[in-house]
C-alpha positions as CSV (number, residue, x, y, z in Angstrom):
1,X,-102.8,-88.3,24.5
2,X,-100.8,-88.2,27.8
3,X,-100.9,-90.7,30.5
4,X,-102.6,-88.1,33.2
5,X,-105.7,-87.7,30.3
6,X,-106.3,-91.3,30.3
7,X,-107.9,-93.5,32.9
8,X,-106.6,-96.4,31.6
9,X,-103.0,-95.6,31.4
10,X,-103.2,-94.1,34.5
11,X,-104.2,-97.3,36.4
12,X,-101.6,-99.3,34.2
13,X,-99.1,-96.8,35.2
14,X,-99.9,-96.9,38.8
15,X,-99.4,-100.9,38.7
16,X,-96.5,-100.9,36.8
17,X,-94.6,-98.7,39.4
18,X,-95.8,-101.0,42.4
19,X,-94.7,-103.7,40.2
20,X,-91.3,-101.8,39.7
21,X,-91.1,-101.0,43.8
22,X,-91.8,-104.7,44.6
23,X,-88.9,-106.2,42.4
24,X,-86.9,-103.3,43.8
25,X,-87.7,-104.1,47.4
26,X,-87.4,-107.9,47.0
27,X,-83.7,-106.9,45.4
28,X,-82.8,-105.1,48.8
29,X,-84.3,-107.9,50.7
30,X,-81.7,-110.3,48.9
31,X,-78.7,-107.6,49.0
32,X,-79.1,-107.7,53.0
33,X,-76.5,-110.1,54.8
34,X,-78.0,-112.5,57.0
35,X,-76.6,-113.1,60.5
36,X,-73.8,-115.5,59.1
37,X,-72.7,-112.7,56.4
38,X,-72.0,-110.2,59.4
39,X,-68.2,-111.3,60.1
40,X,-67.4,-110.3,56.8
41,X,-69.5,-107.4,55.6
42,X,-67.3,-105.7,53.4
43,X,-66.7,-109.3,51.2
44,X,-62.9,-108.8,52.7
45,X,-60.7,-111.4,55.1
46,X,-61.4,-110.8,58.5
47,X,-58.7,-109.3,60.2
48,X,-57.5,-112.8,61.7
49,X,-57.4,-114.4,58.5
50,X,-55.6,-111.6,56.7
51,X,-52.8,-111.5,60.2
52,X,-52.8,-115.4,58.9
53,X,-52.4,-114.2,55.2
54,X,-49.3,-112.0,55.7
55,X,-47.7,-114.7,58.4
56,X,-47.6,-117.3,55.8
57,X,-46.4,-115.5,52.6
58,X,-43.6,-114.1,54.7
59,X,-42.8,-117.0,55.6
60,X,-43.2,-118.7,52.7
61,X,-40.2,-118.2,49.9
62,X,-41.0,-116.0,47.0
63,X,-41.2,-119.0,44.9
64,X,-44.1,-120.0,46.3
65,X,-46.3,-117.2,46.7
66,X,-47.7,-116.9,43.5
67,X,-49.2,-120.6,44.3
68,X,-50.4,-119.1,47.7
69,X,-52.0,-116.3,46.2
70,X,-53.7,-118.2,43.6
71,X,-54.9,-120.4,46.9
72,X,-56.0,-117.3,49.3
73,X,-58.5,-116.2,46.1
74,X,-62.0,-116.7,46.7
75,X,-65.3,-115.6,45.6
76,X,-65.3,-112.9,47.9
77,X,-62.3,-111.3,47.1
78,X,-58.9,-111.7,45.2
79,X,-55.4,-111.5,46.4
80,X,-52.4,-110.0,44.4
81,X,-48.8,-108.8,46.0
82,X,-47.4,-105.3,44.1
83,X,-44.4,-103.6,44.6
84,X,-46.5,-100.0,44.6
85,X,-49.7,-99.5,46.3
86,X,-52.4,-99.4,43.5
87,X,-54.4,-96.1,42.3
88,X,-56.9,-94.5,44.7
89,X,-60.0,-93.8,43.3
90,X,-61.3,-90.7,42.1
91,X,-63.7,-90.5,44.9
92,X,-62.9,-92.1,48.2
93,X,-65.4,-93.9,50.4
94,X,-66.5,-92.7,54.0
95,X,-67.0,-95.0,56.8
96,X,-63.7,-97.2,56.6
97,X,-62.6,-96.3,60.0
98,X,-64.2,-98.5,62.4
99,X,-62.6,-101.1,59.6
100,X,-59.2,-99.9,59.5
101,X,-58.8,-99.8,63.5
102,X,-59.7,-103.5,63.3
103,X,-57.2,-104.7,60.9
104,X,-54.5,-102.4,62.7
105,X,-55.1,-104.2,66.1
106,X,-54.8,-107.5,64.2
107,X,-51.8,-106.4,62.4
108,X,-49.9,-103.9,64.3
109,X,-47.0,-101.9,63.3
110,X,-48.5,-101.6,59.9
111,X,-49.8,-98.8,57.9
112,X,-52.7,-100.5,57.0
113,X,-54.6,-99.0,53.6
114,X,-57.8,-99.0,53.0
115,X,-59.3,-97.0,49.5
116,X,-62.6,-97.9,48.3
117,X,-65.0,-95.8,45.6
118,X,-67.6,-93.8,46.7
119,X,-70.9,-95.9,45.9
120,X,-72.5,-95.5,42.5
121,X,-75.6,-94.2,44.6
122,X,-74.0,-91.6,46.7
123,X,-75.2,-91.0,50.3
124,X,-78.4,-92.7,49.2
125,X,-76.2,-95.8,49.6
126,X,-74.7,-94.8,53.1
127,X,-72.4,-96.7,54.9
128,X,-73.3,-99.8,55.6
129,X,-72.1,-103.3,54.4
130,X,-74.3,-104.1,52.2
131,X,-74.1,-101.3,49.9
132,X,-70.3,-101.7,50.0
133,X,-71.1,-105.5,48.7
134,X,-73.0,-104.8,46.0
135,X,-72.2,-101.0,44.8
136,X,-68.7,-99.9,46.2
137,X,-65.4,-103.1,46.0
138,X,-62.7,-101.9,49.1
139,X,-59.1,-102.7,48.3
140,X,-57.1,-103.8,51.5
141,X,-53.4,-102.9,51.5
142,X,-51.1,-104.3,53.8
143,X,-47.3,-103.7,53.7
144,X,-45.3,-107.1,54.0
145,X,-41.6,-107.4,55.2
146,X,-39.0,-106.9,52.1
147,X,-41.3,-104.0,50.2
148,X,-44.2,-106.0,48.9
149,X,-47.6,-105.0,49.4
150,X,-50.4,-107.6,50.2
151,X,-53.4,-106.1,47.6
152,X,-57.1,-107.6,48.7
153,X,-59.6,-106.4,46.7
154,X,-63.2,-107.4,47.4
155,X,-65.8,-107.9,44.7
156,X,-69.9,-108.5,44.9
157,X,-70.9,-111.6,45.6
158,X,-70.4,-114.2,42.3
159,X,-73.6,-116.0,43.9
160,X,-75.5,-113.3,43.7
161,X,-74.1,-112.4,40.1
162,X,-74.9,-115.2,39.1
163,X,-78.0,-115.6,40.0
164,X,-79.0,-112.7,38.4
165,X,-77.3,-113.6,35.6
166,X,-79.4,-116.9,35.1
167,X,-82.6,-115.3,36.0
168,X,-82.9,-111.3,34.6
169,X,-84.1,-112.7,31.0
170,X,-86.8,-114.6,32.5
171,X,-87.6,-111.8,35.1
172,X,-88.0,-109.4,32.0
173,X,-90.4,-111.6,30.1
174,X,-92.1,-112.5,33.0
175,X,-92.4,-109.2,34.1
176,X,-93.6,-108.0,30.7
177,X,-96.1,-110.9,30.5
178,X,-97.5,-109.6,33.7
179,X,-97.7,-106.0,32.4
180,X,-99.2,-107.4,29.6
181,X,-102.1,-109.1,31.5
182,X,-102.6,-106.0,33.9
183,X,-102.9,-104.1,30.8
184,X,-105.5,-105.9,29.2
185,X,-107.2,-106.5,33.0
186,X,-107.3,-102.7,33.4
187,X,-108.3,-102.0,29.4
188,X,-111.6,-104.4,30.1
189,X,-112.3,-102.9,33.3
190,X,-112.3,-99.1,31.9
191,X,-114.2,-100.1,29.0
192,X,-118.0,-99.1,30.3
193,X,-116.3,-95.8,31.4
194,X,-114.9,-95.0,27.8
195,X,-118.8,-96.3,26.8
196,X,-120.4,-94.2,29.2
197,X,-117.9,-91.1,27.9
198,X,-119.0,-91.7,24.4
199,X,-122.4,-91.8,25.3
200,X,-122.5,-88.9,27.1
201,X,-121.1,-87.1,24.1
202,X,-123.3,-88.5,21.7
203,X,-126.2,-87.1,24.1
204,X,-125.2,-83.5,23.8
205,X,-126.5,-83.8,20.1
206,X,-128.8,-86.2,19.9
207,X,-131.9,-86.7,22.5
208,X,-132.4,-90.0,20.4
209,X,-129.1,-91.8,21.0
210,X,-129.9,-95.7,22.4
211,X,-129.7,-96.4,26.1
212,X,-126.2,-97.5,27.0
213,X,-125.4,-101.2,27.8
214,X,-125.6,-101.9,31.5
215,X,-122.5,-104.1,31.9
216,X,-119.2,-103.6,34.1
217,X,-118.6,-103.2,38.1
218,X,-121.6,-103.2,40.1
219,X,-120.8,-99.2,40.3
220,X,-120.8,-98.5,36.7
221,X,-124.1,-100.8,36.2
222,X,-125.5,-98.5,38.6
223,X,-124.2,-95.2,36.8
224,X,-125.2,-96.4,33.0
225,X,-128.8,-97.2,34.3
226,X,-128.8,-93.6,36.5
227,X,-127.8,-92.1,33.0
228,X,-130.4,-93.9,30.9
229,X,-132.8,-93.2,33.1
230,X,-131.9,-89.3,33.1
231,X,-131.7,-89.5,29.2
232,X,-135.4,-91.2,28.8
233,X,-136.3,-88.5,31.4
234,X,-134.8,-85.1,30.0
235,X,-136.0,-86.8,26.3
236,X,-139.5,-87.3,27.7
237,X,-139.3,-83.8,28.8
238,X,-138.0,-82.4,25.3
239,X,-140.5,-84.0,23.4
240,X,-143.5,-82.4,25.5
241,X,-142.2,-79.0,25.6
242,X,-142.1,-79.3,22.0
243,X,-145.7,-80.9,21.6
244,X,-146.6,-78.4,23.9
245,X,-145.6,-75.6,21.2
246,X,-146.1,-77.1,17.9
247,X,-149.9,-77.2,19.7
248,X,-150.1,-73.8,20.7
249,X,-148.7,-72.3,17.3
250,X,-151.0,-74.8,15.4
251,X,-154.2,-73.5,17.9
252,X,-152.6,-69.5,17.5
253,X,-152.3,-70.1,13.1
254,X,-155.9,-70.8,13.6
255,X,-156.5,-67.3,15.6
256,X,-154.5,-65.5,13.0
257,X,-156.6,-66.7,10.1
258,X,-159.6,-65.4,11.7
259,X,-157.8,-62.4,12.4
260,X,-156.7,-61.9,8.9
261,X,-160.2,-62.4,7.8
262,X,-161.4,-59.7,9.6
263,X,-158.4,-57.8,9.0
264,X,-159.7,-57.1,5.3
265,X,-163.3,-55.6,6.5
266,X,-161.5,-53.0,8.1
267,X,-162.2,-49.8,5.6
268,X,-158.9,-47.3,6.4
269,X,-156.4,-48.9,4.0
270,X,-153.4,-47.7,6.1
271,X,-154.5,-49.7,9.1
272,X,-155.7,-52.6,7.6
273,X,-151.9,-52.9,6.3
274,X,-150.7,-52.3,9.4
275,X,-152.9,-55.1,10.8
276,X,-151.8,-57.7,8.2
277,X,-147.8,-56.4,9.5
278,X,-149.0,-57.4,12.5
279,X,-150.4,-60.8,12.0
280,X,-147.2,-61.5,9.4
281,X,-145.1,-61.0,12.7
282,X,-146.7,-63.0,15.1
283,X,-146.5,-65.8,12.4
284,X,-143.2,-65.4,12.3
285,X,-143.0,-65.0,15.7
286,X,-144.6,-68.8,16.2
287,X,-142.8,-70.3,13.3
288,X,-139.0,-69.0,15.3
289,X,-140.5,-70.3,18.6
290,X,-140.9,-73.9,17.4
291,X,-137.6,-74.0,15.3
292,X,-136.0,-73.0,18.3
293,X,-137.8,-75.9,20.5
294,X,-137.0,-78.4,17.9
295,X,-133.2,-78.0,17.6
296,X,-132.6,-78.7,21.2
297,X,-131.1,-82.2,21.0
298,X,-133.5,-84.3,18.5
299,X,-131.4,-85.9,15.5
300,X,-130.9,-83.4,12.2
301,X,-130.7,-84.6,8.9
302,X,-127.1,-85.8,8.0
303,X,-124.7,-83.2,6.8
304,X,-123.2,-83.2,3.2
305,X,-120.9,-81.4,0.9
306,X,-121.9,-78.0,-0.1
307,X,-120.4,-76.3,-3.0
308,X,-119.9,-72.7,-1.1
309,X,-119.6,-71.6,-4.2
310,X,-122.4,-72.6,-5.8
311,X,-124.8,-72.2,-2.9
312,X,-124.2,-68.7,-1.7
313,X,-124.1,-67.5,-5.4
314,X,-128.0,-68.8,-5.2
315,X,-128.3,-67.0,-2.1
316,X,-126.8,-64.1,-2.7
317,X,-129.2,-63.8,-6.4
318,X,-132.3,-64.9,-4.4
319,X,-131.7,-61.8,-1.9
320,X,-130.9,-59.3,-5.0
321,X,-134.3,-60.5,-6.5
322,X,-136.3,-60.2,-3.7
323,X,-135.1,-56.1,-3.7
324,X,-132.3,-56.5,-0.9
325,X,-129.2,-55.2,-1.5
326,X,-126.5,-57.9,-0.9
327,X,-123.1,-58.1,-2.8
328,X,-121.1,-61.8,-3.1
329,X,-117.5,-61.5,-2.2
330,X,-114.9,-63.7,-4.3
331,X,-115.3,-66.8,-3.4
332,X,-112.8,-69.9,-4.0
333,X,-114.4,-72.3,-6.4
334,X,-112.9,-75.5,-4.7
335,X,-114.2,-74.3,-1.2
336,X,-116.6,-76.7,0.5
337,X,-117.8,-77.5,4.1
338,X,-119.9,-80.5,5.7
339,X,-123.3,-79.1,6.6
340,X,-127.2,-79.6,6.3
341,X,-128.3,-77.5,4.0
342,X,-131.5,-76.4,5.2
343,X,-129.5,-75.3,8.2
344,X,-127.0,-73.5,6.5
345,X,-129.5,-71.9,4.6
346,X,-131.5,-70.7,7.6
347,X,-128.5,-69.3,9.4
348,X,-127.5,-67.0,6.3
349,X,-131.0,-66.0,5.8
350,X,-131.3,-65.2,9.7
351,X,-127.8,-63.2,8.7
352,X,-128.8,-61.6,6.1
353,X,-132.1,-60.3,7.6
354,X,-130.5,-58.9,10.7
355,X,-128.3,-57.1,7.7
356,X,-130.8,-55.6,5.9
357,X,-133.2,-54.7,8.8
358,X,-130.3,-52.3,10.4
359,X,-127.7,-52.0,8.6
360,X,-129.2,-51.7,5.2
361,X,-126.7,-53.2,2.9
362,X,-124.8,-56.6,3.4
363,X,-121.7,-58.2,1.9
364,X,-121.1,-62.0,1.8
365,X,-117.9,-63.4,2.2
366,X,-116.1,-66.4,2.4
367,X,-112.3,-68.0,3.2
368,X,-110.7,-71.2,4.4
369,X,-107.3,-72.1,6.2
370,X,-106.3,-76.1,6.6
371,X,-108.2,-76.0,9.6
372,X,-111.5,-74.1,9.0
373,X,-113.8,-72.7,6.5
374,X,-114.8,-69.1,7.8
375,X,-118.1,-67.7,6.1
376,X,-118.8,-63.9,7.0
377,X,-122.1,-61.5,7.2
378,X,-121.2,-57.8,7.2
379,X,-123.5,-54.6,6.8
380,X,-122.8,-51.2,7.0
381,X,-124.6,-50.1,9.8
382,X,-124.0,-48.8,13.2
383,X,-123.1,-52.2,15.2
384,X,-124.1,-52.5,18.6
385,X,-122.4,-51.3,21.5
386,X,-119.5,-53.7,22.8
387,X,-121.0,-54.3,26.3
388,X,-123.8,-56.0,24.5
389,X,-122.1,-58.6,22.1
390,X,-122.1,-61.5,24.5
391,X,-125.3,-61.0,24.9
392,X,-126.3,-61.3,21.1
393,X,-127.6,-64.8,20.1
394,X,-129.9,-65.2,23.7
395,X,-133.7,-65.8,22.9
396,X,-135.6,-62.9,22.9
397,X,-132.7,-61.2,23.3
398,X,-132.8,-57.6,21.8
399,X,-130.8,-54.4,22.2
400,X,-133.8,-52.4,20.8
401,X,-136.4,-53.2,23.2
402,X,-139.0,-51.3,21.5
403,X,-139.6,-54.1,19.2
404,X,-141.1,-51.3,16.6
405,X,-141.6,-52.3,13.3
406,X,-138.3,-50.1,11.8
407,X,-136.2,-52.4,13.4
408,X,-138.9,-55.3,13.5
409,X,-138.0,-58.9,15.3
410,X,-138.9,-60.6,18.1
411,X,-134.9,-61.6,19.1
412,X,-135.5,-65.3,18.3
413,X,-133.2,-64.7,14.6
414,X,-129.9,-64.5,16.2
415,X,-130.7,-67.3,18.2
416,X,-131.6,-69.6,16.2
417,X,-128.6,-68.6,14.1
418,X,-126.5,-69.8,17.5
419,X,-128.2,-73.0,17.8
420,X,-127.8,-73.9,14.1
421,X,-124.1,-73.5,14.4
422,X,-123.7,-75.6,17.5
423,X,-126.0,-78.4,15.6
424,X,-123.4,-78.2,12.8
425,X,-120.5,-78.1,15.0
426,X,-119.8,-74.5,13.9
427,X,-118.4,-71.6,15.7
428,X,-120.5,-68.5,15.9
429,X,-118.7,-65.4,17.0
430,X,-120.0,-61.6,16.4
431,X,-118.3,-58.5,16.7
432,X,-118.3,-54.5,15.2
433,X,-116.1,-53.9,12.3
434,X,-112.9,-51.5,13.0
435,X,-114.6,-49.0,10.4
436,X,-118.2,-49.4,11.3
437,X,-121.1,-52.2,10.6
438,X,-121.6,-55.3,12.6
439,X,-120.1,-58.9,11.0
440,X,-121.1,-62.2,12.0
441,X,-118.8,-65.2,11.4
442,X,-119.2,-68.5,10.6
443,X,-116.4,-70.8,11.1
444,X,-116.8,-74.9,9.9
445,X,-114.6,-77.3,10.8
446,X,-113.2,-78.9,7.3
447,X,-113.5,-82.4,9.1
448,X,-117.2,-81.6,10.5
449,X,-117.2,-84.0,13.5
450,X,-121.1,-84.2,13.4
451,X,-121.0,-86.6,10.0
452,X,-120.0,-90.2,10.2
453,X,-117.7,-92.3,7.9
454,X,-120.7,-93.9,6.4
455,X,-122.4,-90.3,5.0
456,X,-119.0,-89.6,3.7
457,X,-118.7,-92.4,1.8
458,X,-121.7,-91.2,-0.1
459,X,-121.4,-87.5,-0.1
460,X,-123.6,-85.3,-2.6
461,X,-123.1,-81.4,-3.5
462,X,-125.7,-79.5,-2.6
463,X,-127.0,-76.7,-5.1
């Protein structure tokens, strides 16, 4: 999970660096001198006092100067004499000229020296005096009478250094107690959005899922009733459209057993069969309609552990028993997925149909990675044209539009085939083999995110 994928570390993010930009602001406002502060900028003597500086310890005997040196130091800068001007640094400091004309006029006849390190910013720092207080010391040299060398280094303010000194370890906690409480503030705040996610998702599935809790800002109150009222709606209208059908196929059933009554007074054999074909199809026909209708949305049975094994062993004997010829791959014996069986069971039988009715014979096979359990339909026919696969799988969608009875159908098994698989969180994908036939695949997730922990806990094999 990254930061830009969650709304809740995004806000905390966004308050953390204004909380970051205010302590760094409120720093600069403390680094900047007042008026007072503006005669000595650099945290040097001003070019009086250091005239004064040089006047007395030339005057002064060199027994004394040590003691006069330990008198001139101050928390602004400290004094030393040296017989050799000290290092320059690696990287000089711009903007020391206006400086060094001003201690030359105060001290003239004197090659006055004046080194200081570029700041630890760069040119983000600039030139002026604060940043030279607080990020770049300057080291005054003035040459004294007999060889010595007045040394005056500045240094950032002990006031301020101490300060922050005495105060960063409360800062941090403070600041992390803060974080902290925005944290939580912006956790509790989110919370009906991550509700209103879930239940969205659990919606995609399941028509029935309860109404979500009106709670939070007055916005997301308004958006979790707008959403229950859209779920009771769309459920309202699932529920009729299937009423709707399971009353039509019960009125039609009733048609079709007239029909099949009559169907046997008609004398010419050949189209009385025909007429009972015809009447087996429409049944069929009604009974696809309303599985279709009922998948969409309404709450399945809960998924459990089916021995693959096992189950499309049974499936595979069923098929050769009722005349169709189907061959089992090899199988692992340990292979399992999380399914309901009545579904999975449907979707090979759909499969294997499709199989038989074009292609003749049909193979079953079955493999697993640590990811995914992949089951696969194959027959030997002659696939369909690769325009057309992306169409497979629609409702009454048929690339034999004839509809004759040598191919028979009504374009409802693939589909239903489709919907079972997105019930069971499965991925349906068909293609044409590289040496002929058509193959439709299976693939199961191994952790099927359509059961809960509970049906886990109590998992039975299927057989």
């Amino acid at each position: 999970m990254t930061i830009g994928s969650n709304l809740s570390l995004r806000i905390t993010a966004i308050l953390l660096g204004g909380f970051v930009l205010l302590q760094m602001l409120i720093w600069v406002v403390m680094a900047l001198p007042s008026r007072g502060d503006d005669q000595r900028p650099y945290n040097l003597p001003l070019p009086t006092e250091a005239r004064t500086m040089v006047d007395t310890l030339e005057a002064a005997p060199p027994a004394r100067r040590a003691s006069l040196v330990t008198m001139f130091n101050g928390s602004l800068y400290t004094v030393r004499i040296l017989r050799e001007p000290p290092p320059a640094p690696a990287t000089q400091r711009e903007g020391l000229d206006r400086l060094r004309i001003d201690y030359a006029a105060a001290l003239p006849g004197r090659d006055i020296g004046l080194t200081g390190r570029r700041p630890l910013l760069g040119r983000m720092a600039g030139t002026r005096p604060w940043t030279s207080r607080f990020f770049a010391p300057i080291t005054l040299t003035v040459p004294m009478r007999g060889g010595d060398l007045l040394v005056v280094d500045s240094r950032p303010s002990m006031v301020v250094r101490a300060y922050l000194r005495q105060r960063a370890f409360l800062g941090a906690v403070g600041g992390l107690l803060v974080l902290g409480v925005l944290a939580l503030a912006v956790r509790q705040t989110t919370r009906p959005l991550v509700r209103l996610s879930a239940g969205v998702r659990r919606f995609t599935s399941d028509l029935d899922t309860p109404d979500l809790p009106v709670a939070g800002s007055r916005e997301m109150r308004d958006l979790s009733a707008a959403f229950n009222e859209m779920k009771a709606r769309i459920g309202g209208l699932m529920a009729e459209r299937t009423r709707m059908l399971a009353g039509i196929a019960h009125d039609m059933r009733t048609y079709l057993t007239r029909l099949r009554l009559r169907a046997e007074f008609i004398d010419d054999s050949e189209q009385r069969a025909k007429a009972a074909a015809d009447l087996d199809e429409m049944a069929e026909l009604l009974d696809d309609t309303l599985l279709l209708a009922k998948r969409d949305g309404r709450a399945t049975p809960q998924p459990q552990r089916i021995d693959l094994a096992t189950e499309l062993a049974a499936i595979a004997a069923l098929r050769v028993d009722m005349g169709d010829a189907v061959t089992l791959g090899a199988i692992p014996s340990d292979l399992a997925i999380e399914a309901t069986p009545i579904s999975l069971r449907r979707m090979l039988a759909n499969l294997i149909d499709n199989g038989v009715r074009h292609g003749g014979h049909v193979s079953i096979e079955a493999s697993a990675d640590d990811q995914t359990v992949t089951i696969s339909v194959a027959d030997d026919g002659p696939g369909v044209p690769p325009e057309t696969l992306e169409r497979l799988g629609e409702p009454f969608g048929r690339l034999d539009p004839s509809r004759n009875r040598e191919t028979g159908g009504a374009g409802l098994g693939l589909a239903i085939v489709r919907a079972l698989a997105d019930r069971e969180g499965a991925a349906i994908r068909f293609a044409n083999q590289p040496k002929g036939g058509f193959v439709a695949t299976a693939t199961f997730p191994r952790d099927n995110p359509n059961v809960s922990r509970s049906t886990r806990s109590s998992k039975v094999r299927a057989g």
